[in-house]
N, C-alpha and C positions, 0 to 999 in steps of 0.2 A: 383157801390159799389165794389172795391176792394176787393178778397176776402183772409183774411191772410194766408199767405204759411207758413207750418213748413212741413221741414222733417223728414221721418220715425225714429224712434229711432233708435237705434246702437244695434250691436250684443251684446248682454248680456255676454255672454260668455267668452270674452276678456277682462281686460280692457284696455283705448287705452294709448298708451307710451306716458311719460312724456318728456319735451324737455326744457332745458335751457332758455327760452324765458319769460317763467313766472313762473321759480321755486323761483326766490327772491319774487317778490313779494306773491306767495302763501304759503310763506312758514310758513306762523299766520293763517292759514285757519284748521279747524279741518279739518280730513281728509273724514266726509261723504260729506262735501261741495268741498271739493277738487277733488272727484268721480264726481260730480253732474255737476261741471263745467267744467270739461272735456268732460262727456259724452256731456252735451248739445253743445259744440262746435266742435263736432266730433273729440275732441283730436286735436284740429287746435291750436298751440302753437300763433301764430298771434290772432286770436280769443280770446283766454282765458288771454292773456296779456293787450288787451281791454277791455273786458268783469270785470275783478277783479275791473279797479279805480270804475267803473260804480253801483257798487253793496253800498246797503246800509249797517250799520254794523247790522243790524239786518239780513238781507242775508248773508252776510260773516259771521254770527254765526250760520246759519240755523235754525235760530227762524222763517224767513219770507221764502216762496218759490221763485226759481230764475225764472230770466226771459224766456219766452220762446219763443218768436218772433223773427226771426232775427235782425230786425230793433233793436232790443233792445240789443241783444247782442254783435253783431259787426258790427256797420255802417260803421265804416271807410274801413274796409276789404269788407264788400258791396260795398262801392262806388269804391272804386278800379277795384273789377269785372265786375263794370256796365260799367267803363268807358271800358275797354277791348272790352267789348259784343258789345256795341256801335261802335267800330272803324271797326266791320264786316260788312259784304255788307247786305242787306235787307233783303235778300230770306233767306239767311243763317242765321238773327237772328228768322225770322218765324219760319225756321224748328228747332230751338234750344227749342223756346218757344214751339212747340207743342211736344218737347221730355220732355219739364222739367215738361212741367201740365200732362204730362202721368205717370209721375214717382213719383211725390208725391202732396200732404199727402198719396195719392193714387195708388199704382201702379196698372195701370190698362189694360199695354201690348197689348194696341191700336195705336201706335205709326204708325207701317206699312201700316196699315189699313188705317189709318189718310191720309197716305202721298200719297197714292192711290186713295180716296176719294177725295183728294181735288188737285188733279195732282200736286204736288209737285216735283221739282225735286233734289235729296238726292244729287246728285254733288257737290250743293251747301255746301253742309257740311266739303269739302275739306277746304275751308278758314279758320274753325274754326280748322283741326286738322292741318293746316299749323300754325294756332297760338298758339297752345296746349291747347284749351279749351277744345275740346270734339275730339272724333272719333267715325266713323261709326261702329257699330257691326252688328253679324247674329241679333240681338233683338231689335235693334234700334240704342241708342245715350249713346256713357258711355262719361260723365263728367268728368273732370280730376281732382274733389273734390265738397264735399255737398255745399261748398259755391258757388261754379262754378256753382253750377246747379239752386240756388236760384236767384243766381245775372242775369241769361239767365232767370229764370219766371219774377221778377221784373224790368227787363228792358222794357219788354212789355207794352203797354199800357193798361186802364184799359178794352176799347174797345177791341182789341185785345186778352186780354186776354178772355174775357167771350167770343168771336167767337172760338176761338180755343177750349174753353172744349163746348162747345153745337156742333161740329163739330169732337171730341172723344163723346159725350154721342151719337150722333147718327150712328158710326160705331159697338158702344156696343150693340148686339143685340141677342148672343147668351147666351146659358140656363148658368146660373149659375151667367151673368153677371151685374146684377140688381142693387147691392149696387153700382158696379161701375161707371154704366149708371146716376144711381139717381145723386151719385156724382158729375158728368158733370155736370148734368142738373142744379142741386142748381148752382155751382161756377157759373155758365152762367144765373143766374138773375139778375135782375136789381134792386130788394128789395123785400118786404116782401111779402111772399106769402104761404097760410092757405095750398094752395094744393099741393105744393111742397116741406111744411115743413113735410107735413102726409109722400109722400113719403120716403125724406129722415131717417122721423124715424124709417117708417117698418122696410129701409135698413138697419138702425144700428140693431135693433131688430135680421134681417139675418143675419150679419156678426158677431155679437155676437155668436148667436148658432152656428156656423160653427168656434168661436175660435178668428176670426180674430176682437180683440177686438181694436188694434188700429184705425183698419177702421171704427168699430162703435165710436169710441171716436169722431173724425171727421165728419163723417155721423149727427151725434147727435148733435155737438156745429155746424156746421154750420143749422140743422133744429132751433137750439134757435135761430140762426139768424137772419132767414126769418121768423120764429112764428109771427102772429100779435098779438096770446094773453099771456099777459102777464104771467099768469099761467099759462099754456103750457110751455109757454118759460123756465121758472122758473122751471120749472120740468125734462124740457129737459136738461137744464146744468148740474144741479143734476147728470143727468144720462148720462152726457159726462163727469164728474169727476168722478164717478165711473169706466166708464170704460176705463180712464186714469190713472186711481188707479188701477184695475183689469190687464192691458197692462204693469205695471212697470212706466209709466210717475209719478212720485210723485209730481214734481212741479207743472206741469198742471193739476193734478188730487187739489190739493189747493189753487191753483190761481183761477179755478174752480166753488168750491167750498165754497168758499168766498164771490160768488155772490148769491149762491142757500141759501135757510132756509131748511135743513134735517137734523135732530138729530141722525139719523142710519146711513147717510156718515158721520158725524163730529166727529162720534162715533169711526167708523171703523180707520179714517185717527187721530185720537189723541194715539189711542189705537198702534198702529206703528210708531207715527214721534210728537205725542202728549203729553200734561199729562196724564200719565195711568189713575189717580183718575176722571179726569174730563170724559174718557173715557166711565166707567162704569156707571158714573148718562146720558150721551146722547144716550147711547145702551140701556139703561134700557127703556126711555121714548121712544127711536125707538122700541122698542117689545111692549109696548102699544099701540103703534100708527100702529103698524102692525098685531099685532092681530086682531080675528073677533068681531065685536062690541056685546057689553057684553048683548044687547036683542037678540044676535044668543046664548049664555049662559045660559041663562035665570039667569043671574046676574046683581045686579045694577050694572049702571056706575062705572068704576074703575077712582079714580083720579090718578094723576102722585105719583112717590113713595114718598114716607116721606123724604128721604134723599135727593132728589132734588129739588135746588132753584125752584120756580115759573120761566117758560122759555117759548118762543113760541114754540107749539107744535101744527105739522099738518098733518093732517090721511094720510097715504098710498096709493096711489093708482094704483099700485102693475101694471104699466103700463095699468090699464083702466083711458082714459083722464077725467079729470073731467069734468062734464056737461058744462062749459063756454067754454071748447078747444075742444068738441067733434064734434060738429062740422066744425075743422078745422086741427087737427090732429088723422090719426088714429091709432090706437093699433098698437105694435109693438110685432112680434112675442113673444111670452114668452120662456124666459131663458130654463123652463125646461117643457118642452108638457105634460108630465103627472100631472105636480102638478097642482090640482085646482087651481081657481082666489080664494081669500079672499074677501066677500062682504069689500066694503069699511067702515071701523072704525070710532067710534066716535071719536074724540080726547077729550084727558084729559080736565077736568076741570077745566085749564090755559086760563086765560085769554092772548089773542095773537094781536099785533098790527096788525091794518089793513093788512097793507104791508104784514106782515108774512101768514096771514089768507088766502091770494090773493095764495101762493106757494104751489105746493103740491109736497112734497117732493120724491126722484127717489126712484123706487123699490129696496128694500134691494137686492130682487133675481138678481141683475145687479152684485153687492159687493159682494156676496156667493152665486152664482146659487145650485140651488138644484138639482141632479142627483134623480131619482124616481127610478134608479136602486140601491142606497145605502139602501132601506127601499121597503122592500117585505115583504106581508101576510104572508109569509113563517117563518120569522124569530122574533119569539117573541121576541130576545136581542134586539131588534132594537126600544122601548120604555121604559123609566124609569120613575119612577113617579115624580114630580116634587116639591110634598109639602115635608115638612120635614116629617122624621119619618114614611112616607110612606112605606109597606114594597116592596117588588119585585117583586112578583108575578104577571105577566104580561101574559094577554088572548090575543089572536091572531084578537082580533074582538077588541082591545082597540088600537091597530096598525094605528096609522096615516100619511100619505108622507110628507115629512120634508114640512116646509113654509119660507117665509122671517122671522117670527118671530123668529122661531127655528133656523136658521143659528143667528140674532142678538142675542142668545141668549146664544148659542155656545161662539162670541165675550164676550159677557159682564163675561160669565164664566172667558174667557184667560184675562180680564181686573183685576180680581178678583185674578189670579194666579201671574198675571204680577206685579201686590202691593203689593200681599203677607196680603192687606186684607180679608180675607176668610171670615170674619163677615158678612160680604156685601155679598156673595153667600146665606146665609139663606133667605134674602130682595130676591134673583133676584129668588129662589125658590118659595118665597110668590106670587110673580108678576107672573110668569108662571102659579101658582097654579090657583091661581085664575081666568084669562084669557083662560084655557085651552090649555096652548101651551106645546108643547111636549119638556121637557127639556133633553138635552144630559148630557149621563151620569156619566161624569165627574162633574157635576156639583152635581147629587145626589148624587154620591157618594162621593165625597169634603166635604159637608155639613154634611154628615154622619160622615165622619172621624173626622168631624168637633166636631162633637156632642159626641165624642166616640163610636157611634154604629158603631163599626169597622166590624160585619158579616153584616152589611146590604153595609157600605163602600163595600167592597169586591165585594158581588153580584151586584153590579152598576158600579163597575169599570167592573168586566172581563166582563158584556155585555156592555161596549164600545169599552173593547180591540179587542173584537172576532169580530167587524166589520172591518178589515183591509184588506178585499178581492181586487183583483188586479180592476185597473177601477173602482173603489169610487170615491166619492166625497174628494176632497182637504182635506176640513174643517175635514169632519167626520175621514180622514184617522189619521187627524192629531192630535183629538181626543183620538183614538184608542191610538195610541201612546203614549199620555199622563197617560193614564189610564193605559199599560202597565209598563210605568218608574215607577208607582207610588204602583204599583204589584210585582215591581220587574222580571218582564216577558221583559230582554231585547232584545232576540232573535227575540219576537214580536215587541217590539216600534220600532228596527230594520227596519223589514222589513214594516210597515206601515209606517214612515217616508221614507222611499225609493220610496215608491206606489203613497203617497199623492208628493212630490215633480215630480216622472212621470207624475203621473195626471194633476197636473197641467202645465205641459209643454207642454201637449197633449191639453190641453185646448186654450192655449195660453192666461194662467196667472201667468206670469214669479213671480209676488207681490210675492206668497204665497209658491215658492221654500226656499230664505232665513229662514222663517219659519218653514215650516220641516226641515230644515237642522240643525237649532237650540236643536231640539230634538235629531236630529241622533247625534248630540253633546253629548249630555247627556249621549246616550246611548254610543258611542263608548269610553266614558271616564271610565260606570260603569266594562265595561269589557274589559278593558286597552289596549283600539287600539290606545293609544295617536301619530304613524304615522300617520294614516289612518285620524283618527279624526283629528289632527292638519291641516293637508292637507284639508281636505274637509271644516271647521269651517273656513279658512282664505279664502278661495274662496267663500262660503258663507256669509264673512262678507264685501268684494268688491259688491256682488250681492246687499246685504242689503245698502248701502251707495250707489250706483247706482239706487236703486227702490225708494230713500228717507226713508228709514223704518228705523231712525237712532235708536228707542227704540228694534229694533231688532239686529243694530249692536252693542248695548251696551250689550244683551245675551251673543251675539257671546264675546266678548270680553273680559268676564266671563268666559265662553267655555275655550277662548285659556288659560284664568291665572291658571285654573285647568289643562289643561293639560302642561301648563310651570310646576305647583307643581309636577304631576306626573313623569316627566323628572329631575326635582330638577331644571330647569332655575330658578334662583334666579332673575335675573335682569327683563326678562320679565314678569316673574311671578308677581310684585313688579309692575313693569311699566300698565301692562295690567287690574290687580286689582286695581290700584288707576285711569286710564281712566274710567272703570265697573261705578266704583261706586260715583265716582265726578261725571257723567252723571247721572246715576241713581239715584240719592239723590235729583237730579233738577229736574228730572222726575216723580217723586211719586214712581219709581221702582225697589220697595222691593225685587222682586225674583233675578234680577242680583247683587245688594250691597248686598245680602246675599252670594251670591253665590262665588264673588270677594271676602268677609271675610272669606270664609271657604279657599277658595284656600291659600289665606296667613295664616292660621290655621293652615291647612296640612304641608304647607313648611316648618312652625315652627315644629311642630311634625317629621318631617320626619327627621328635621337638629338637634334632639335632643334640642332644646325650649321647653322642655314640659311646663311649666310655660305658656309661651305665648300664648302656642296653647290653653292647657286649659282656660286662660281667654278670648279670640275669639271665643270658640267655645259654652262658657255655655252659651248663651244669643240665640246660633242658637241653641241648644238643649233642646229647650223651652218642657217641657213635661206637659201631662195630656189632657184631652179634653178643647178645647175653646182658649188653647196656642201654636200659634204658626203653620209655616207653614209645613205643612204633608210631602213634599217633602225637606225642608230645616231640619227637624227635624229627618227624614229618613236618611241625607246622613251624618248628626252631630255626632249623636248620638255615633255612635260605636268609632268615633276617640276620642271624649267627654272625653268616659268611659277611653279609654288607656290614654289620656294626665293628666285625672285627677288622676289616678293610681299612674302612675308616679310621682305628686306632694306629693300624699300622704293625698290628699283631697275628699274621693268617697262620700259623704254625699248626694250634689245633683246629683253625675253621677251614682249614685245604683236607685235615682229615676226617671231618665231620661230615664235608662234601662228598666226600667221594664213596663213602658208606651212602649216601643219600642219592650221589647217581647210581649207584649201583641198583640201589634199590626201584627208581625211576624207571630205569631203562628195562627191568626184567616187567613192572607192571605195565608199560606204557602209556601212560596217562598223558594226554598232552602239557595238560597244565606242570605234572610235576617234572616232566622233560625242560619245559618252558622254563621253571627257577631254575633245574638244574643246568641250564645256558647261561641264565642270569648270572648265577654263581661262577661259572667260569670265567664269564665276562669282567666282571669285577677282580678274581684272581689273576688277572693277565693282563701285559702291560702295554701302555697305548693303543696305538695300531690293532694290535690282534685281540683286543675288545670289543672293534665292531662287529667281524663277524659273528661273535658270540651272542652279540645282543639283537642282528637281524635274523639271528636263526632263532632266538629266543620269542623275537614278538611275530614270526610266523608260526611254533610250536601256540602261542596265545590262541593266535586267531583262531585255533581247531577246540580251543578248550572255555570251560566257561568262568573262570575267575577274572573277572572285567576290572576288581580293583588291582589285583597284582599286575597287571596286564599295564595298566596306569601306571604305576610304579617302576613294571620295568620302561617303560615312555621315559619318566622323568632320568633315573639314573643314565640313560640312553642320553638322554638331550643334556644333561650335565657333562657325560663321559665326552659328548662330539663338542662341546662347547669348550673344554678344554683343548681339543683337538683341533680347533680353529677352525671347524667345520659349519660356520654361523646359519649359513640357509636350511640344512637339514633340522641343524637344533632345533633352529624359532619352531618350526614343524611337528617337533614331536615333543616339543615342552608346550604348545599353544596344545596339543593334543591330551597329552597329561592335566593340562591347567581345566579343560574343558570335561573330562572325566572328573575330578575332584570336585570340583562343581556339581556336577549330577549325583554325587554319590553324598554330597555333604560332609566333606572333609577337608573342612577350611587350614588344618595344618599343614595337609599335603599340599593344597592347593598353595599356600604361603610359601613353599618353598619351591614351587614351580613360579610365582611368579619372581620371586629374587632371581631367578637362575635367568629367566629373560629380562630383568633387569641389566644382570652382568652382560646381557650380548648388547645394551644399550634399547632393547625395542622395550615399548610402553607396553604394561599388563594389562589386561581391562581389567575393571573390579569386580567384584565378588559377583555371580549372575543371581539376578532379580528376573519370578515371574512378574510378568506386567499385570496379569490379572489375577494376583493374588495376594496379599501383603502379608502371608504368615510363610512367604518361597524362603527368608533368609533365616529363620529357625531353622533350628536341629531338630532331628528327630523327637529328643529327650523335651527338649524346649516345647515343641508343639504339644507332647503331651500333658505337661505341667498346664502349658497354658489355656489347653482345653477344662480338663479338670480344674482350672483356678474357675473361668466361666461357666462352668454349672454351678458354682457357687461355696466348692470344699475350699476348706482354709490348710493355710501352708502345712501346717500336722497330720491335718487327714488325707493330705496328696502325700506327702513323704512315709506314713505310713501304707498307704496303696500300694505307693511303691518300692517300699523296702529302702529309702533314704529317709537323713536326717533331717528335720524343718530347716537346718541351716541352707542345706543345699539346695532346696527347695526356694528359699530366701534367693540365696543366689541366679538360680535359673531364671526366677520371676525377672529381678533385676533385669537380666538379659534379655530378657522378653519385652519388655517396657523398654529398653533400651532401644534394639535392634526395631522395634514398630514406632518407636518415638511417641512413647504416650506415657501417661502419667496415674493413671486409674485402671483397676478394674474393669470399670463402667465401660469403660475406651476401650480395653479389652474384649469383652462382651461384644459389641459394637462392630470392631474390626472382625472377629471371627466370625460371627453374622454373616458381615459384608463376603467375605472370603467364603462360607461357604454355596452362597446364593447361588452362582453360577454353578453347580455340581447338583441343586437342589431343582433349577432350571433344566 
């Protein structure tokens, strides 16, 4: 038995350069597929130029997952290297083959060891660097490219090969090196075997805990290999698409998965590259099936929720095998050593085909491990009640350590936020309640706000914020986080989104970086870091398109059209909100096509459209309990009030206000106190507007959104300039003009210097560093025109970044423009110049 070779994933971090070979043909590909076929070809331009006819148009839309197998990707480019491998003398293809089974799926740095065991002599390896396949190094054998090293395993026979890894499993002998030994051992079978499938699953079990989830991904699907029981088997794939979901592989984490029946993986992977709606009814029936069975309760049987179709549903069994495999596979360490097992669950009372009945689906804890360090006796915040209308009050002895239920439960909340159905949180409360699973308290608190008990919302949000300690859990940090934006605590979501994306890279689960990054999105926009934020959200939304998480890079892409408004980019702003939300309207998801309409709202408002903006935005400024999304209605609201003002129509914007101070005043957030002054300010006539607006830009000063803080400046220095109040104006529109400035927001700033025009004083012009001649770019701008000077061409920037060569066209223009230059070359040159002093 042949055993299939892929190699290691690609450095996340980069992604790999584009090359003329297959930019025609890719140029119809959205661009998370465009990420996706690159990474999987190692960025091999010959590769992805074969690879594209091959693909079905369902993969070329990214509805289906791409291939992962060599053989499937690029045969021609294989047979080519085989024939190379082939024309080497014998010894020298041996020691190629026991360099390349050393190196992957596994790298296991037995190589020397090998060649000493089995008197090998390395000499031989001169042939191969006389033809430029490989060369000797201090560590073994570097290959001169990932296909070069695949087409030297697969040239071997099948004999051959299973000698050469049972001949590394037996030089692997010291402490630590077990997964990699087990490894040998499975590729070096002959078929199916109960006892060396036990083995290999421990190992993935180890190399999970220890981070290295790609190796359990592998460890894992080749134990479903050798399993002789079917359920086992069945279990084990499960839990090698998890944790090819958990390692960044998205395609093999669904090709996967395809083959297993689990409602908490199909949950988790729709919930990121899926439909969000479908997401929340398969998380929901994975936290039943993962919870403890309802006679540990002393509850009847729970059936599946009302909202979900009748579907096959099959209990958990939280990495204890089920009695048919227990005898053939055993336990594999557990994700998280302190969190108890869960007796094994009844499942719902769905009726389930044979076939499905036969699966027991992978442990949630593989998809969300649980840290027992995020949940101490110590810390009563750390449970929230889960029925509705519950109040807060939380005893140190009601304190539970998280489960699989409680992490799917977390997901089903982010399914709930990601549609922007919030109705459906009340259901996944009932489901908790009932079940006894400890619900996170984003969710109690949602439902609260939900229901307008805005002081109990509050007490459930800040004890989710206030778990954001360094070294948490992913999930929980990311929670936190969410609970802060929605606080208005961004200083907090801040740094819990920075922790939770550490965390996970220390984990080595790259998946759930684009994710918090999404937040730090949020927050760096609430308090106008649109450099910093634009910069971070576009390298985030490469990560997301490379993990397969493309309902994450539609966030992102959200992200960026808010902060194109905040800049005034009209054309990306424009470009990036109609990608948002065309995606999002296919995907059931609500939070980004909101998100995208407000950015186009803003633009309008900022460009003086009050009209426009006003009708965008009364529909997101949905007010009262039961209407509308708490975060979508939080960021509407105050611009709401001003675009409706302006029209001359406040009817529904006085009572969209006043749900929103209500809401303000129970969380006290400076900053949301601070609009909701603004808003009064605005709604009140002459006279009794100013104290509205001095009580508003001292609520500022305690809070950190510096751009809204500017804005209320301007509306201030407008409101007193009408007021014939000229010496304060000039003061707090030269104050405004001078934030707009720093923050790179030439439209704002264009309308603070009209407004000191009308008072008759001269504006100064746009501010220029002195020592820098790329200060009068934009964010968007500097980075095109970085990337134009390392030498990529307008398709390969607009593909980076998820726009059209046209826009790109355009940017450039502006860049040449505002530097006064006319080449490239000059370009080049100036950003040199510009960065010399930083390099000094």
């Amino acid at each position: 038995m042949v055993t299939p070779v892929n190699p290691p994933p690609l450095d996340r971090t980069s992604p790999p350069q584009r090359t003329d070979a297959w930019r025609q043909p890719a140029a119809g590909l959205t661009e998370g597929v465009r990420v996706r076929v690159l990474r999987a070809v190692y960025g091999d331009r010959r590769a992805a130029a074969e690879l594209l006819p091959r693909l079905t148009d369902r993969q070329l839309t990214g509805t289906d997952p791409l291939p992962t197998e060599p053989a499937e990707l690029a045969p021609a480019l294989l047979r080519e290297h085989r024939a190379e491998i082939r024309a080497l003398p014998d010894d020298t293809r041996l020691l190629l083959l026991v360099a390349a089974a050393d190196q992957y799926p596994v790298s296991t740095d037995a190589f020397l060891r090998a060649v000493v065991a089995a008197r090998l002599d390395t000499r031989c390896l001169d042939a191969a660097e006389a033809a430029g396949i490989a060369h000797a190094g201090a560590g073994g054998v570097a290959f001169r490219d990932a296909w070069t090293r695949i087409a030297a395993y697969e040239t071997g026979t099948p004999a051959d090969r299973r000698d050469v890894h049972r001949l590394l499993a037996r030089v692997l002998r010291g402490e630590g090196e077990t997964p990699s030994r087990s490894w040998h051992r499975g590729a070096g079978a002959l078929g199916p075997s109960g006892r060396l499938a036990a083995e290999l699953s421990a190992a993935a079990g180890t190399a999970a805990d220890t981070g290295r989830l790609s190796v359990a991904r592998t460890l894992a699907e080749r134990a479903a290999a050798l399993c002789p029981d079917p359920a086992e088997q069945h279990r084990l794939t499960a839990r090698a698409a998890a944790y090819a979901w958990r390692s960044g592989d998205g395609d093999r984490a669904r090709r996967l998965a395809s083959t297993a029946t689990d409602d908490a993986l199909s949950g988790v992977l729709a919930l990121r590259a899926g439909n969000a709606t479908e997401a929340f009814d398969a998380l929901l029936i994975g936290v039943s099936a993962a919870a403890p069975t309802s006679s540990d309760l002393g509850a009847p049987p729970l059936a599946a929720p009302a909202s979900v179709a009748p579907r096959a549903v099959t209990p958990s069994t939280s990495r204890t095998p089920t009695p048919a495999a227990s005898h053939s596979v055993a336990p594999a360490a557990p994700a998280a050593p302190a969190a108890p097992r869960t007796p094994t669950p009844t499942a719902p009372r769905t009726a389930a085909p044979a076939a499905s009945r036969t699966a027991a689906p992978a442990d949630p804890r593989t998809l969300t491990p649980a840290d027992p360090r995020t949940l101490t006796p110590a810390d009563p915040r750390a449970v929230t009640p889960a029925i509705p209308g519950a109040r807060t009050s939380v005893t140190p002895s009601t304190i539970t350590p998280p489960t699989p239920a409680t992490h799917l439960l977390a997901r089903a909340t982010e399914a709930a936020i990601y549609t922007g159905d919030l109705r459906r949180l009340r259901e996944a409360a009932r489901v908790a309640g009932r079940l006894g699973v400890v619900a996170p308290g984003t969710l109690g608190g949602l439902v609260a706000a939900f229901d307008g008990r805005y002081a109990d919302a509050r007490d459930l949000l800040k004890s989710a914020a206030g778990r954001c300690g360094p070294g948490g859990d992913p999930t929980v940090l990311i929670h936190a986080a969410i609970a802060a934006l929605l606080l208005g605590d961004h200083t907090r979501a801040v740094t819990a989104t920075v922790r939770a994306a550490a965390s996970a890279r220390a984990r080595g689960t790259p998946v759930t970086v684009p994710q918090a990054m999404e937040f730090r999105a949020y927050a760096d926009f609430w308090t106008g870091r649109p450099r910093a934020g634009e910069a971070a959200a576009t390298d985030a939304l490469w990560q997301a398109h490379a993990t397969g998480q493309d309902n994450g890079a539609c966030h992102l892409q959200a992200a960026l059209a808010m902060f194109a408004a905040l800049t005034g980019d009209a054309d990306v702003c424009r470009e990036r909100a109609a990608t948002a939300r065309s995606y999002a309207l296919a995907r059931g998801l609500g939070l980004p096509a909101a998100l995208a309409q407000w950015a186009l709202a803003f633009l309008d408002l900022s460009s003086g459209r009050f009209a426009a903006a006003a009708a965008r935005l009364r529909a997101l400024a949905g007010f009262g309990p039961g209407h509308g999304h708490r975060a979508i209605r939080h960021l509407a609201t105050p611009h709401y009030v001003e675009a409706a003002v302006r029209t001359g129509d406040t009817r529904v914007a006085r009572v969209a206000h006043a749900d929103y101070e209500r809401w303000a005043g129970t969380v006290l957030s400076p900053d949301d106190l601070a609009l909701s002054a603004r808003c009064r300010a605005l709604l009140a006539p002459g006279e009794e507007a100013v104290d509205h607006y001095r009580a508003a830009l001292d609520l500022h000063s305690r809070g950190t959104r510096d751009f809204e803080r500017a804005r209320t400046e301007l509306l201030f220095g407008s409101a007193l300039r009408r007021l014939r109040r000229r010496a304060e104006a000039r003061d707090r529109l030269h104050s405004a003009l001078e934030a707009f400035d720093s923050f790179g927001a030439p439209h704002c700033a264009t309308r603070a210097r009209a407004e000191l025009r009308a008072l008759g004083t001269p504006a100064a012009p746009a501010r220029t560093a002195p020592d820098s001649s790329t200060a009068t770019l934009t964010a968007q701008q500097l980075l095109v025109a970085r990337m134009a000077a390392d030498g990529a061409t307008n398709r390969e920037i607009a593909a980076r970044l998820a726009l059209s060569p046209r826009t790109i066209d355009h940017h450039l223009r502006g860049v040449f423009t505002r530097l006064g230059i006319r080449s490239r070359i000059e370009l080049v040159r100036l950003l040199a110049e510009s960065d010399e002093p930083e390099s000094g």
